[in-house]
C-alpha positions as CSV (number, residue, x, y, z in Angstrom):
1,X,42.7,-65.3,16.3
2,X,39.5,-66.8,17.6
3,X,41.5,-68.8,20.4
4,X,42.7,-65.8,21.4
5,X,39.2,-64.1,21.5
6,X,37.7,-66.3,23.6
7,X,40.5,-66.2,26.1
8,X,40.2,-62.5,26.6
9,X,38.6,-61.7,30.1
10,X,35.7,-59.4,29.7
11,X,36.4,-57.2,33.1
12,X,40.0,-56.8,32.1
13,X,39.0,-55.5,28.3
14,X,40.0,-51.8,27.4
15,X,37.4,-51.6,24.9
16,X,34.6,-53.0,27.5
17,X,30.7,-51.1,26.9
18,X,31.0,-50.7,23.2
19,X,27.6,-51.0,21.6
20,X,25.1,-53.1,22.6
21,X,26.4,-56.6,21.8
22,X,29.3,-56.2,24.6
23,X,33.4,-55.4,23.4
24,X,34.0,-55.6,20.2
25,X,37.3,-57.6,20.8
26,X,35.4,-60.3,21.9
27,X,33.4,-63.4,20.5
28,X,29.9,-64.4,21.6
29,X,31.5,-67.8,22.3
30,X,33.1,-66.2,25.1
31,X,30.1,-65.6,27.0
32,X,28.6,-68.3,29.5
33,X,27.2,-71.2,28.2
34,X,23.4,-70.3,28.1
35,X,23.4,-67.0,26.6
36,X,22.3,-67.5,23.2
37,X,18.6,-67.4,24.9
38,X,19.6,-64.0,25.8
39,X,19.3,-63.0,22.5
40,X,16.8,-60.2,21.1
41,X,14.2,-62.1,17.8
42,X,13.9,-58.4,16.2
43,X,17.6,-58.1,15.4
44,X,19.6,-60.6,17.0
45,X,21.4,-58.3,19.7
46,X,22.0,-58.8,23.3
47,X,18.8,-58.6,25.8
48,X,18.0,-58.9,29.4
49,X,17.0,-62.4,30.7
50,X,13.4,-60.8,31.5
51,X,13.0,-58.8,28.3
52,X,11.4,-59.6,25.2
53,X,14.1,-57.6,22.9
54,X,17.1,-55.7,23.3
55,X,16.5,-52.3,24.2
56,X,17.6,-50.8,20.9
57,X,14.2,-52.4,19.6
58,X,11.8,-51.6,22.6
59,X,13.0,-47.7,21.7
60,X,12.3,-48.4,18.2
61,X,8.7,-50.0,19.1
62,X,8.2,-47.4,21.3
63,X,9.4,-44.7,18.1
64,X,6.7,-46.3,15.6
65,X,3.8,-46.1,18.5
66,X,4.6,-42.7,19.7
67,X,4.5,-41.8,15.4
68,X,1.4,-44.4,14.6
69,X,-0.9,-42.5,17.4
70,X,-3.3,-40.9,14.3
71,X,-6.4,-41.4,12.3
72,X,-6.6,-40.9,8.8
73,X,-9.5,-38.9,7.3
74,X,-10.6,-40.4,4.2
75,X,-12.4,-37.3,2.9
76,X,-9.9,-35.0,3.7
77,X,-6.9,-36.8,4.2
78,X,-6.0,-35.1,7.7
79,X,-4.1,-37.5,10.1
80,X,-5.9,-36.9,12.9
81,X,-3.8,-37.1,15.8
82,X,-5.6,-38.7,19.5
83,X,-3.9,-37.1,22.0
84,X,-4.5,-33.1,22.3
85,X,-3.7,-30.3,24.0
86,X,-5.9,-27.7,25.1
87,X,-5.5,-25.5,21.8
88,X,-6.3,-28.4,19.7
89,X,-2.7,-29.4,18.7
90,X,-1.8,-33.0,18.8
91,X,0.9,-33.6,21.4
92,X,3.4,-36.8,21.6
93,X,5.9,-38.3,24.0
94,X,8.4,-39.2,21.9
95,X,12.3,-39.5,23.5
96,X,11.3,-38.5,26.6
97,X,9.6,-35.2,26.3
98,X,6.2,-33.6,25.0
99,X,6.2,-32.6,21.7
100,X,3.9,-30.8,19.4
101,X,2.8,-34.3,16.4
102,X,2.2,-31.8,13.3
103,X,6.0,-30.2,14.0
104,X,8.0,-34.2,14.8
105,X,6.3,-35.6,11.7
106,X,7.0,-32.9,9.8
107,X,10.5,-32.7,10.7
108,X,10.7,-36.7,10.4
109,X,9.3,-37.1,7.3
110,X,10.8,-33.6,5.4
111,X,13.5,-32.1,7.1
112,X,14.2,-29.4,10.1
113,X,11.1,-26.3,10.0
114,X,13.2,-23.2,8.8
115,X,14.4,-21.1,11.7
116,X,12.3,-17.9,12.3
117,X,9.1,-19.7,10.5
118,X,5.9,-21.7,11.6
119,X,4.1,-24.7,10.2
120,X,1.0,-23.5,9.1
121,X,-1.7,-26.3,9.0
122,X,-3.0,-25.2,5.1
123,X,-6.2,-27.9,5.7
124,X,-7.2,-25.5,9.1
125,X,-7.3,-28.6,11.4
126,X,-5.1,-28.3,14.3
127,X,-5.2,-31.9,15.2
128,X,-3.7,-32.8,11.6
129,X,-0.7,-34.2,11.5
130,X,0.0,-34.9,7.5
131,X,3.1,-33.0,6.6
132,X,1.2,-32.7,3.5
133,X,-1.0,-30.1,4.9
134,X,2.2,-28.5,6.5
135,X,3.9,-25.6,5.0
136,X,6.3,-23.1,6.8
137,X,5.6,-19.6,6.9
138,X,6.1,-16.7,8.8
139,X,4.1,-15.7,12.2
140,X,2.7,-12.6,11.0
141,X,1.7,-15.3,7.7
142,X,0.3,-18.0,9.8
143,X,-1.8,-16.0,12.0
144,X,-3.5,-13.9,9.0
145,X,-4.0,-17.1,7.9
146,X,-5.9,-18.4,11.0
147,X,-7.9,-15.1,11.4
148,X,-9.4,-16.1,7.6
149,X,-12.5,-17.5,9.5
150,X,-13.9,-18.4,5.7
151,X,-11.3,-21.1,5.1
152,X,-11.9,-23.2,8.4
153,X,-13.1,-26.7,7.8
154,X,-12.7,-28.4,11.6
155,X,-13.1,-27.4,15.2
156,X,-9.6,-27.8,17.4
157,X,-10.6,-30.7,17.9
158,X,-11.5,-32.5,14.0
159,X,-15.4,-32.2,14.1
160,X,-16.3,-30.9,10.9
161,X,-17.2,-26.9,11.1
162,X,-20.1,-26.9,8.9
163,X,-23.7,-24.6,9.9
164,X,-25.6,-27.5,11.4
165,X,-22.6,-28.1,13.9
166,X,-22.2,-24.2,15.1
167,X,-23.6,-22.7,18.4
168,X,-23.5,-19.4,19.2
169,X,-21.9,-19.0,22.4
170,X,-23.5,-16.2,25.2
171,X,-22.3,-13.4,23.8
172,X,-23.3,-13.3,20.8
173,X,-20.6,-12.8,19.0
174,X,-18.7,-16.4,18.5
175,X,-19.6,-19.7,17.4
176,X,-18.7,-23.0,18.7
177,X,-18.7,-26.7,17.7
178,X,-22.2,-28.2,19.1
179,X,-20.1,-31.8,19.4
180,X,-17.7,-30.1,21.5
181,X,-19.9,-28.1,23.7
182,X,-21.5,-31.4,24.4
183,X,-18.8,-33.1,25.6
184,X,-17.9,-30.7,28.1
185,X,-21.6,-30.1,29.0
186,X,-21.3,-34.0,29.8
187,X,-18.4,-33.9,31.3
188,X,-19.6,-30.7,33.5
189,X,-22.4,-32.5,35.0
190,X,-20.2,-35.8,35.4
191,X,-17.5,-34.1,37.6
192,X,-20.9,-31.9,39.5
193,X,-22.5,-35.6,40.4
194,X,-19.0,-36.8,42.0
């Protein structure tokens, strides 16, 4: 049987482009001398002469970077995601298009969100990506929720909402995070100088 394997001319295969290691009706022997240095150190699989692994493991490094991008918060065990959007949300490119963090590692880690329901973020911090702090509940539940003003604990974007970090803003009737309305100040006047 393994005579015959390596006999078997790849182009004339029926079976050629099955999986990443090549036909399955053939033997590595087959190959060329000098492809065994083609061959991926993660798993062992077929790779590119100028690649450093196969691509089934650069997908999978890029998998646990896209889902590693996050802080943890000792005293109140957020994962605080890095990258935001403007709401405060942590976002993530993960197989090729923008997701919301809290919603893929919930659904990662604990299963599909329920159709018709939202993840409400039960620690207040939009930037938290613990699936711990994650439970689904209905629209009209999450934003009652978020309109409870008394159970906030963090800005959108993780600074702790405590009285010696609140402004007022010009009307009067809001408050906003002093560490945040310094960094835009800052970045206000950087933009203005160039």
């Amino acid at each position: 049987m393994a005579a015959l394997r390596n006999k078997i001319d790849p182009a004339s295969c029926e079976l050629r482009g099955h999986g990443q290691r090549g036909c399955s009706s053939m033997s590595f022997s087959s190959y060329p001398a000098g492809r065994d240095r083609l061959r991926c150190p993660e798993c062992g699989g077929q790779k590119k002469a100028d690649a450093r692994r196969c691509r089934a493991c650069w997908r999978q490094s890029i998998r646990d970077r896209a889902l590693s991008n996050y802080v943890v918060d000792p005293e109140t065990g957020c994962w605080i995601w890095n990258s935001l959007d403007r709401h405060g949300y942590g976002t993530v490119r993960f197989e090729g298009s923008l997701h919301l963090a809290h919603r893929l590692m919930y659904e990662r880690t604990i299963g599909p969100v329920p159709e018709g329901l939202d993840l409400d973020h039960l620690c207040r911090n939009r930037a938290c990506a613990n699936p711990d702090h994650l439970e689904p509940v209905t629209r009209k539940e999450n934003v009652a929720r978020g309109l409870m003003v008394g159970l906030r604990t963090h800005c959108k974007n993780g600074h702790p909402w405590i009285e010696e970090n609140k402004i007022a803003t010009g009307d009067g009737r809001h408050e906003r995070c002093r560490i945040c309305h310094r960094e835009d100040s800052a970045r206000r006047r950087k933009r203005s100088k160039s």
